[in-house]
C-alpha positions as CSV (number, residue, x, y, z in Angstrom):
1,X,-58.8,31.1,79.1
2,X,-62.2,30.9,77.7
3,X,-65.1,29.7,79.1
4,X,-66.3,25.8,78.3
5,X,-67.8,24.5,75.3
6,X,-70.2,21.6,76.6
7,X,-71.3,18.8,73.9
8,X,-73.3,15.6,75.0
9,X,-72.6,12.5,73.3
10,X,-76.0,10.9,72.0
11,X,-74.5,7.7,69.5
12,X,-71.7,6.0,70.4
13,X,-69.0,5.1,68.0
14,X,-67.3,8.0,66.7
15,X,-63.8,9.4,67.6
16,X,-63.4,12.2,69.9
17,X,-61.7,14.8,67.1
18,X,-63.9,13.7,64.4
19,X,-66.7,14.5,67.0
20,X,-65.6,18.0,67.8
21,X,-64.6,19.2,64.0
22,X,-68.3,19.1,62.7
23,X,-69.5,21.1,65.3
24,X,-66.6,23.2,66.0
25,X,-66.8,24.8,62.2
26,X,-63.9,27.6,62.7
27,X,-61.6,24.7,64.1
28,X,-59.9,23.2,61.9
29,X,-59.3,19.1,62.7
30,X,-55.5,19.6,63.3
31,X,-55.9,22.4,65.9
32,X,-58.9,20.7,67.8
33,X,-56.0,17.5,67.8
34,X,-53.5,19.8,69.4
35,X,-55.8,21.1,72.0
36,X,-56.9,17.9,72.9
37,X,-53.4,16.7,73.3
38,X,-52.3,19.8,75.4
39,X,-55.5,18.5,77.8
40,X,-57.7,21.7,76.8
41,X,-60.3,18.8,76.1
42,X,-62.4,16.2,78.5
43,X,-64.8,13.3,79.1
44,X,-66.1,13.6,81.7
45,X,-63.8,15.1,83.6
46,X,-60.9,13.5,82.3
47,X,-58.2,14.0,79.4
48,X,-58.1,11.9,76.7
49,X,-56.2,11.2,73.0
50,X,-57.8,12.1,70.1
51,X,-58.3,9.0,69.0
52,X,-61.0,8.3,71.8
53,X,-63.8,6.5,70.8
54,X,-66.9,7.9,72.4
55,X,-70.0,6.4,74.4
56,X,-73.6,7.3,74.4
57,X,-74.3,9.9,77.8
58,X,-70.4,10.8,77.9
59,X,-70.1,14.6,78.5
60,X,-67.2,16.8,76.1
61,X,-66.1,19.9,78.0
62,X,-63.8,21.9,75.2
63,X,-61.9,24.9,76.1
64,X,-60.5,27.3,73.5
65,X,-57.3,29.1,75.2
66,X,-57.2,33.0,74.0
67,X,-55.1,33.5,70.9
68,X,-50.7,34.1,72.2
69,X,-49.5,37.3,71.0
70,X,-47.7,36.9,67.8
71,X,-44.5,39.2,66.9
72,X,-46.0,40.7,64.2
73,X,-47.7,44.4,65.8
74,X,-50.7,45.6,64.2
75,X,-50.1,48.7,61.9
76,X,-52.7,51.1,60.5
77,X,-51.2,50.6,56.7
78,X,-54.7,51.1,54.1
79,X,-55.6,47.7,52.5
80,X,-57.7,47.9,49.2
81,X,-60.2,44.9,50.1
82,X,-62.0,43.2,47.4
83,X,-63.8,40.4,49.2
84,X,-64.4,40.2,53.1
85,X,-66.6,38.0,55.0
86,X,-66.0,36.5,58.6
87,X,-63.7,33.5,57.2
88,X,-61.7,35.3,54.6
89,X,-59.9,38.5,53.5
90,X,-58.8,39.2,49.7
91,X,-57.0,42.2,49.1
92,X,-55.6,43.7,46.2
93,X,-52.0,44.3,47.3
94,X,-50.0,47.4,46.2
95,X,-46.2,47.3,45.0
96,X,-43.8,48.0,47.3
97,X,-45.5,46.1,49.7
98,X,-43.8,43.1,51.7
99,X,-46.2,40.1,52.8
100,X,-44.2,39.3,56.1
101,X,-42.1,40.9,58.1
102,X,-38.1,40.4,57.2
103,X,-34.8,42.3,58.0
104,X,-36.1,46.1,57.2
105,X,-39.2,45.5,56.8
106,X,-40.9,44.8,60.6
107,X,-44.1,47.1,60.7
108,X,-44.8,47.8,57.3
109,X,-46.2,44.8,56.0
110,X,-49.2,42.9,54.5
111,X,-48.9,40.9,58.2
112,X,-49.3,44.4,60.4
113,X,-51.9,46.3,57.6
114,X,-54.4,42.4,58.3
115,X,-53.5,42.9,62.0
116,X,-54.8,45.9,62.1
117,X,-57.7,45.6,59.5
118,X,-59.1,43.0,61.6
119,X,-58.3,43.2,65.3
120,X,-60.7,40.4,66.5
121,X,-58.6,38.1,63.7
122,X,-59.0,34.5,65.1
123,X,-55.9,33.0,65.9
124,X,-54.8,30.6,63.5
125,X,-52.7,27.8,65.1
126,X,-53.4,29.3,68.7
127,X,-51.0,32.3,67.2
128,X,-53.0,35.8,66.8
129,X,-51.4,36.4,63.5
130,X,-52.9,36.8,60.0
131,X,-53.1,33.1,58.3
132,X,-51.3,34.3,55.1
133,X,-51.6,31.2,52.8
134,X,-49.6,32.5,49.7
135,X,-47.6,35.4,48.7
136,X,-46.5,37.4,46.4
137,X,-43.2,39.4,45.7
138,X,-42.9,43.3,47.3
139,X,-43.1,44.3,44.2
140,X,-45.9,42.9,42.4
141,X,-49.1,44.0,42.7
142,X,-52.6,41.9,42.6
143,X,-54.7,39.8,44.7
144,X,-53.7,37.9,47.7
145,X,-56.1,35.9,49.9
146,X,-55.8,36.1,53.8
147,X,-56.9,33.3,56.5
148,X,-59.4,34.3,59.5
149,X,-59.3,31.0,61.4
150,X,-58.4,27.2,61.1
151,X,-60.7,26.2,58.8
152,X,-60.3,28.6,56.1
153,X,-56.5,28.3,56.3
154,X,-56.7,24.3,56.2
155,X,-59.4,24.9,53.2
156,X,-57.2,27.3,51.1
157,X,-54.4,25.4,51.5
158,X,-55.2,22.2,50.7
159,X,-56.3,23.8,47.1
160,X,-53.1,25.4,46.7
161,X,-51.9,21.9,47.1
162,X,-54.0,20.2,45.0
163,X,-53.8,23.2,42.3
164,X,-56.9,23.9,42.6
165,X,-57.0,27.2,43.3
166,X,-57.2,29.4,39.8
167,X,-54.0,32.5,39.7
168,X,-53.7,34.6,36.6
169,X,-51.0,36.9,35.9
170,X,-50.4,39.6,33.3
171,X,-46.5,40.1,32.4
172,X,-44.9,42.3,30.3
173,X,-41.8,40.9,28.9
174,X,-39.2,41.7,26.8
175,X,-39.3,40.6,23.2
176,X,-42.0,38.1,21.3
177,X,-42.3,34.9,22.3
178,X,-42.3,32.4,19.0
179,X,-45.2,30.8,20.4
180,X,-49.0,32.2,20.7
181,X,-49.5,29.5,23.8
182,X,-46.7,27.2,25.8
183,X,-45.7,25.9,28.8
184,X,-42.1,26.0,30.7
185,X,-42.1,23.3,32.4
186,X,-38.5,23.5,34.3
187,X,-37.2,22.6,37.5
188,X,-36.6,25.9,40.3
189,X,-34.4,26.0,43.1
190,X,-32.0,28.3,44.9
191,X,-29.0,29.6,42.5
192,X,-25.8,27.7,42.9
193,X,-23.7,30.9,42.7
194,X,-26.2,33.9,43.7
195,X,-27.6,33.0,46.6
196,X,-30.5,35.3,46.7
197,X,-32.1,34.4,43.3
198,X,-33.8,31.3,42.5
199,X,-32.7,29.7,39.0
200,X,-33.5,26.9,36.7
201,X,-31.6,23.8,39.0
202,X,-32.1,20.1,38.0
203,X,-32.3,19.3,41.2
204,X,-35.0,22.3,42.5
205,X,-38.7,21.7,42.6
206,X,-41.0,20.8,39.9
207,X,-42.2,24.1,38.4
208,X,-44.7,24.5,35.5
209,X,-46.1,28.0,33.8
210,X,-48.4,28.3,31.3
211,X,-48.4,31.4,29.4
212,X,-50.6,32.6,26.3
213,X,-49.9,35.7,24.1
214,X,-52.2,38.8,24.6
215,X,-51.2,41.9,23.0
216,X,-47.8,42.4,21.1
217,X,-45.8,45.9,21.2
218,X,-42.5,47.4,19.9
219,X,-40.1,45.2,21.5
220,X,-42.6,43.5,24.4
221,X,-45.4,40.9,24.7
222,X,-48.1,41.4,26.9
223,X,-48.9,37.6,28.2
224,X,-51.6,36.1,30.5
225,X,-49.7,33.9,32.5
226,X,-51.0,31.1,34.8
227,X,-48.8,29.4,36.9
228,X,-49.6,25.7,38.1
229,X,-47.1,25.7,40.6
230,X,-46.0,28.3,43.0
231,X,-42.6,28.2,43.4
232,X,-40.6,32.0,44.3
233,X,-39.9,34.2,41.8
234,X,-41.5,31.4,39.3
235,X,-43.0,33.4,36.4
236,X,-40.0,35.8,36.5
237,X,-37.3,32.6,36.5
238,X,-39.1,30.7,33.9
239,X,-40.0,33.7,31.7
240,X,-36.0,34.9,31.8
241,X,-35.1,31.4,31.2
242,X,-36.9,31.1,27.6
243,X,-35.4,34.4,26.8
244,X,-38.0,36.8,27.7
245,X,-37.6,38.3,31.0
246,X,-40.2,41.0,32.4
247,X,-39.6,44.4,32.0
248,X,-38.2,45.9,34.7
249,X,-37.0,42.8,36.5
250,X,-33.8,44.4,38.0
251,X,-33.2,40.5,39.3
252,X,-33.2,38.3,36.1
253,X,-33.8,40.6,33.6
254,X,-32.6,44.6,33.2
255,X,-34.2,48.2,34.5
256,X,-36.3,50.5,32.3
257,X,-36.0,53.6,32.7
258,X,-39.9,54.5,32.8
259,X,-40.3,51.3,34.9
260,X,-39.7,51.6,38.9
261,X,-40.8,47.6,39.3
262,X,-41.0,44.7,37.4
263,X,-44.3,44.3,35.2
264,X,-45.7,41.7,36.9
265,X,-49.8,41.7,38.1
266,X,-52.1,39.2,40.0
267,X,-55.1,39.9,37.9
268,X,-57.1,36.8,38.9
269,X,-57.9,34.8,41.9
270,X,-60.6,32.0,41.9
271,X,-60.7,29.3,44.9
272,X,-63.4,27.2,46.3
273,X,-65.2,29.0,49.7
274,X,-63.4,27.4,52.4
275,X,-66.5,27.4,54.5
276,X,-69.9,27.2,51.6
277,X,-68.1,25.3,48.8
278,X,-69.1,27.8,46.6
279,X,-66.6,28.9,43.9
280,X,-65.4,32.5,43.9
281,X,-63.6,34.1,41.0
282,X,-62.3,37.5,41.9
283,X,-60.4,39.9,39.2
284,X,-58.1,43.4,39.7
285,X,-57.4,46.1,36.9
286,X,-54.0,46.7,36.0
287,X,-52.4,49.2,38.6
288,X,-52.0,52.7,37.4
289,X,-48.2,52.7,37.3
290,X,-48.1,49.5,34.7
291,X,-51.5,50.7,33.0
292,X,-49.3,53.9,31.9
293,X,-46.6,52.0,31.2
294,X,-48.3,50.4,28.2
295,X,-50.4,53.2,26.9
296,X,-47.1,54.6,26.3
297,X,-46.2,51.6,24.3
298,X,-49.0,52.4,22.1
299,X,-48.5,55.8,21.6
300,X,-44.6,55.0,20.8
């Protein structure tokens, strides 16, 4: 258990958790709720709700528990980090690479590689675990934004929410799509017969990706892709379900033989600091593996 945080109350008027989350800037409002509800929070010597309303000369003793061990274990895995800074870590994820830990995949994740990058990782939600706020599929590659604390999760994902947030995506798909620019704009959910692929299901989610024409090949389209909504496997359902499915894509499309993933790249990344406001906009080059791929679509 930490030591306490002491605040004095100078104006009277304002509710206890609204008091405590503009000065407790890597809190975010929900966690400081929860800590006062678990009585990890006083007036004067006594525990309150968060709904308090305070009094001039009252006395705030806040104490921050140490983060509980999560099940995820810190694993020395490289990470290829494009942007750091105390509230936030982007990282240009590899192929191959899981986000979470699932069934065969415990220690060699995205999860254990942040765990270990940053051992003094604040514990989001009390948990000492990274505060992964979107992911992408082991097998595509591109940029991925991680969570230090409360705030900067709470921040990012209220822009994913709101759409906010900025994703590109270059895809390499079979074919030539009759339209320069378009939109699918179809419903995905879980496959009625194939349980572990996603399909096009009236009654899934609400699932919209934009996609624009970039270079065209012998039998492919290159395509800068920008999905509005994030939904699993989205650009890979959506693209197969027009008729163009990514090369490579084992799942809803077929295998290449000079292909050992599905052509599928998180090029761009651009969100709204969590902490300054200020708008970042980060970009990745293709990886070498799909960069070689296409120069031997132009050499034929």
């Amino acid at each position: 258990m930490g030591d306490p945080i002491i605040f004095d109350v100078n104006a009277a008027g304002e509710r206890l958790d609204t008091f405590l989350a503009a000065r407790c800037e890597d809190l975010s409002r929900s966690r400081l709720q929860a800590l006062i509800s678990k009585g990890h929070v006083t007036v004067d010597g006594k525990t309150v709700r968060p709904s308090r309303v305070l009094k001039s000369g009252e006395q705030i003793s806040l104490v921050v528990p140490e983060p509980e061990p999560s099940h995820i274990v810190a694993t020395a895995i490289p990470l290829d980090v494009v942007f750091e800074d105390r509230h936030l870590l982007v990282v240009d994820k590899s192929a191959g690479m899981t986000v979470h830990p699932a069934p065969g995949h415990y220690d060699d994740t995205l999860a254990n590689a942040v765990l270990a990058h940053s051992p003094d990782l604040e514990g989001v939600g009390g948990e000492l675990r990274p505060g992964i706020v979107h992911r992408l599929d082991k097998d595509t590659s591109g940029l991925l934004v991680v969570a230090k604390n409360d705030v900067a999760h709470a921040g990012l994902s209220a822009q994913f929410k709101d759409r906010s947030i900025t994703k590109g995506y270059y895809a390499l798909v079979h074919g030539h799509p009759e339209q320069p620019k378009a939109v699918v704009d179809a419903p995905i959910g879980r496959h009625p017969k194939h349980r572990k692929r996603m399909g096009i299901v009236d009654s899934g989610r609400a699932s919209r990706t934009e996609y624009t024409v970039d270079v065209k090949y012998a039998g492919f389209t290159l395509l800068d892709v920008r999905p509005e909504t994030g939904r699993t496997h989205q650009i890979r359902v959506h693209m197969a379900s027009i008729g163009h499915p990514l090369a490579g894509d084992t799942v809803y499309g077929q295998p290449h033989p000079r292909l050992t993933r599905h052509f599928l790249h998180a090029y761009l990344l651009g969100f709204d600091h969590p902490a300054t406001g200020e708008r970042i906009e980060l970009r990745s080059e293709l990886h070498t593996d799909l960069r070689e791929f296409l120069e031997s679509l132009r050499l034929g």
